[in-house]
Structure formats: structure tokens, C-alpha cells
C-alpha positions as CSV (number, residue, x, y, z in Angstrom):
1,X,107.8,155.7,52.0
2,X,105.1,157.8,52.9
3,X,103.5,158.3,56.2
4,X,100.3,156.3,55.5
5,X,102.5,153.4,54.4
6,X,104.6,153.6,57.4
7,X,101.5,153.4,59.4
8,X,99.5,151.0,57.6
9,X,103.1,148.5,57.8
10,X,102.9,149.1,61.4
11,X,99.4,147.7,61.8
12,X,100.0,144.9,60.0
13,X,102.9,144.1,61.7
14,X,101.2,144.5,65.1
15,X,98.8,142.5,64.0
16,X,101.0,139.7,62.8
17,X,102.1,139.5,66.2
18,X,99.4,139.9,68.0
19,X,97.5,136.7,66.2
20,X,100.3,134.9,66.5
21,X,100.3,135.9,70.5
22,X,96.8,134.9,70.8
23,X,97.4,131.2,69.0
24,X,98.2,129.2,72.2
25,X,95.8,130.6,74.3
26,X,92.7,130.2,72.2
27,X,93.9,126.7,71.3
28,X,94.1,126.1,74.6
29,X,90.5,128.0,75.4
30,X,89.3,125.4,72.8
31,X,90.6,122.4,74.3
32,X,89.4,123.3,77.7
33,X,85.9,121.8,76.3
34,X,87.3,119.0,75.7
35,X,88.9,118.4,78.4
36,X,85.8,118.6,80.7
37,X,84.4,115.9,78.5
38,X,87.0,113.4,78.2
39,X,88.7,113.5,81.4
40,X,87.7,110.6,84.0
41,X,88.4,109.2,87.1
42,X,89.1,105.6,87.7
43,X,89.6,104.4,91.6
44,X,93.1,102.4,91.3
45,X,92.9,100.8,94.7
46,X,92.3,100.7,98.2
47,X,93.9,99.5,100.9
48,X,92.4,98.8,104.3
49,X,94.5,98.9,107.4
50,X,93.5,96.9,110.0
51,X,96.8,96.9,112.1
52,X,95.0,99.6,114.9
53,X,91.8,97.5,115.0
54,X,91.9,96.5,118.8
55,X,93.0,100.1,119.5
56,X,89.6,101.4,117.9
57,X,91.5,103.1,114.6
58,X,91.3,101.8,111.1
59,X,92.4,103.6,108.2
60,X,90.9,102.9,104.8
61,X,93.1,104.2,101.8
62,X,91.5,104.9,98.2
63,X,93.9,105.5,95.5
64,X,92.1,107.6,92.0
65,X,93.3,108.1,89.0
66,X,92.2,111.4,87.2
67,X,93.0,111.2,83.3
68,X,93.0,114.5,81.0
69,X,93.5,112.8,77.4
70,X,93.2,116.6,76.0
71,X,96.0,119.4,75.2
72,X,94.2,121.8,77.9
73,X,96.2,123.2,80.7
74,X,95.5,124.1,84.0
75,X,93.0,121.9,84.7
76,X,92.8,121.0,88.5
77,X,91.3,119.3,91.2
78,X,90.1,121.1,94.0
79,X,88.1,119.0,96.2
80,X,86.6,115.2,96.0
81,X,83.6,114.0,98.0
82,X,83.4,110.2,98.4
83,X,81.1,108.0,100.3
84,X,81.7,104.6,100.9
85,X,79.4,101.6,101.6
86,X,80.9,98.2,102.3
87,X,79.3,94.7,101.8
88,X,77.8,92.6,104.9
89,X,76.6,89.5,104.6
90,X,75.6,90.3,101.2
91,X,74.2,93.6,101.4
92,X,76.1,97.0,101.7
93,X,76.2,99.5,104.5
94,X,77.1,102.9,104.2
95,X,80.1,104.4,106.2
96,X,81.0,108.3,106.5
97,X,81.8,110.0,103.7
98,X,84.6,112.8,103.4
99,X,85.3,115.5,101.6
100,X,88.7,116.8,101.1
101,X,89.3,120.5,99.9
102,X,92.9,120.7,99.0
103,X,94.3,123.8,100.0
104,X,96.8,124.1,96.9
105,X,94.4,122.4,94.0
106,X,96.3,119.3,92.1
107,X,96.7,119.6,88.6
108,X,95.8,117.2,86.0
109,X,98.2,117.8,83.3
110,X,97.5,117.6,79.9
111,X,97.5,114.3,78.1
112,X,98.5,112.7,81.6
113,X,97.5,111.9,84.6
114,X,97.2,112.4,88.4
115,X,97.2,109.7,91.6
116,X,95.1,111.2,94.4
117,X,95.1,109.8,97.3
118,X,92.2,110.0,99.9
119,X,92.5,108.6,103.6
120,X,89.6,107.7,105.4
121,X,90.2,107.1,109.1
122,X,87.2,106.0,111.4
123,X,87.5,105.6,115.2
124,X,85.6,102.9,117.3
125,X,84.8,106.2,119.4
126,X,83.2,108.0,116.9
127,X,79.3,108.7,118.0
128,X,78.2,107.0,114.3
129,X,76.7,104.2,115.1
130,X,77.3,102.8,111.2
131,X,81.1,103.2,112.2
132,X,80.3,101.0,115.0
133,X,79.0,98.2,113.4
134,X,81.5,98.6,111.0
135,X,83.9,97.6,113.9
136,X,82.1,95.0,114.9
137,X,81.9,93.4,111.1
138,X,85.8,93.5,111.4
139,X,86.0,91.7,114.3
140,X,84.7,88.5,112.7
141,X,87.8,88.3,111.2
142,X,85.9,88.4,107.1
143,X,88.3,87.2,104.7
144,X,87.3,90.0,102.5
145,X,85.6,93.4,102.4
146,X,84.0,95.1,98.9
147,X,83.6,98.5,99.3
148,X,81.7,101.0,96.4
149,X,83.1,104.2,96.5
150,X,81.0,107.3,94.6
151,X,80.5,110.9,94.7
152,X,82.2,113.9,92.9
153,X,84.7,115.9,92.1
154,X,85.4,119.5,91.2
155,X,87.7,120.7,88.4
156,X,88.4,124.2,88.0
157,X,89.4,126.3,85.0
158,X,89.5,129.8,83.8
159,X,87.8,130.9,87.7
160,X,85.0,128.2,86.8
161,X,84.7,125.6,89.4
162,X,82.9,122.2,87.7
163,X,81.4,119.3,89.8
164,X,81.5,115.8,87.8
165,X,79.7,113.1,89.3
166,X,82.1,110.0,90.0
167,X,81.5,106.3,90.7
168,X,80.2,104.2,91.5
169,X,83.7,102.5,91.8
170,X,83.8,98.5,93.2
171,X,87.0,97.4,95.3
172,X,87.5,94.0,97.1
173,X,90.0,93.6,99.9
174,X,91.2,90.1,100.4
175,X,92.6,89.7,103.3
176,X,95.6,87.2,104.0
């Protein structure tokens, strides 16, 4: 074999291997698309604590689902912002919202899915006078609460951070 040949068998072989190197991750580059499409968010449930009510504490606990129905990896979750109205008499109230930055992002992994959990506690002491009234509605003793929960969330990928509008999600706590 001559030189030339030896090179130009080289360069194809690097090349080979480079392409074939390079498969997984552009798949995956391809996918990421659409994984920002098709992944959603579903609120599972929501639990309201009312054990702490005559000590001025209540703790309200939404449960979401976050689907990726793609082949893309990596995909995470680095903060959710949800505010929360709940019904009255037959109109809706709004409550704080929250919005929790998780200091080590959750991952959604591919073709699964991820519970996060979000606790909102409000405090009879709290200076919001919709918290207080909120207090006060639980005091009649209602035999059930809805609650619509919506805002966003914000995936992250390849150093991109993506905020995806989420909601507006229904819940009715009946209580016993």
C-alpha cells in the first residue's frame, strides 16, 4: 500500500466513526423539538389540610404530572409558578401564588413521566387580606372547596431555559 492509500483508509475510517459517534446525539438534538411540543402537564391532585386550621396554618398540596412522550433526554424542570383561586359562594377568589425554583432541576425522562409536588402553606397571620378571607370561608365548615390552579413552568435544555404556559387546571375537595 502506498502512502496516499494508507491515508485516504485512515480518513475514512475516522470518519466512519466519527458519524457513527455523532448518531445519538443529533437524534437526540432532533427530538428535543419534539419534546418541547408534546410534553404536558396535567395537575393529578390536591389535597387540602385543614388539621392546623384553628392554629392559623393550612397547607394546600397540588400534585402535577409532567409527561415527555418523546426519545429526548435531559429535559428538566426548573421552576413552576402557580396561582390559585378557590370558589366562594359561586365565584372564585384568588389566593397567593408561589413560585418554586428547585435548586437541583427535576428531570422528565424520556417517554415517562414526573410527579412534582408543590406545597402551598398560608398562615392566618399573613398581612394578605385574600388569605384572610380565605380563613374565614373555612370556618363555615364548606363541604367542599374547587380550586383552579394556572401559570407556568420552565423546561430547560441544551443551556435554553423555556417557559410553557400551564392551566388552567380544576380540582374539587370534598370534604368528609
Amino acid at each position: 500500500m502506498k502512502n496516499r492509500e494508507i491515508i485516504i483508509l485512515i480518513y475514512v475510517s475516522f470518519l466512519a466513526i466519527s458519524t457513527l459517534l455523532l448518531i445519538p446525539s443529533l437524534s437526540n438534538y432532533i427530538d428535543f423539538y419534539r419534546a418541547i411540543e408534546k410534553c404536558q402537564i396535567n395537575l393529578k391532585s390536591a389535597e387540602l389540610d385543614v388539621t392546623q386550621l384553628q392554629n392559623g396554618r393550612v397547607s394546600l398540596l397540588a400534585v402535577f404530572n409532567i409527561s415527555n412522550p418523546t426519545n429526548f433526554k435531559n429535559l428538566k424542570v426548573t421552576s413552576i409558578t402557580c396561582n390559585i383561586q378557590y370558589s366562594m359562594q359561586g365565584s372564585y377568589r384568588k389566593l397567593p401564588g408561589i413560585t418554586r425554583v428547585f435548586q437541583k432541576p427535576i428531570e422528565i425522562p424520556s417517554n415517562g413521566y414526573t410527579n412534582i409536588n408543590l406545597n402551598f402553606t398560608f398562615e392566618y397571620r399573613s398581612e394578605k387580606q385574600e388569605v384572610k378571607d380565605f380563613f374565614a370561608f373555612l370556618l363555615t365548615n364548606p363541604k367542599e372547596i374547587s380550586f383552579i390552579f394556572q401559570g407556568q413552568y420552565v423546561f430547560y435544555a441544551y443551556a435554553y431555559p423555556f417557559t410553557v404556559p400551564m392551566g388552567p387546571f380544576k380540582y374539587t375537595v370534598i370534604f368528609c
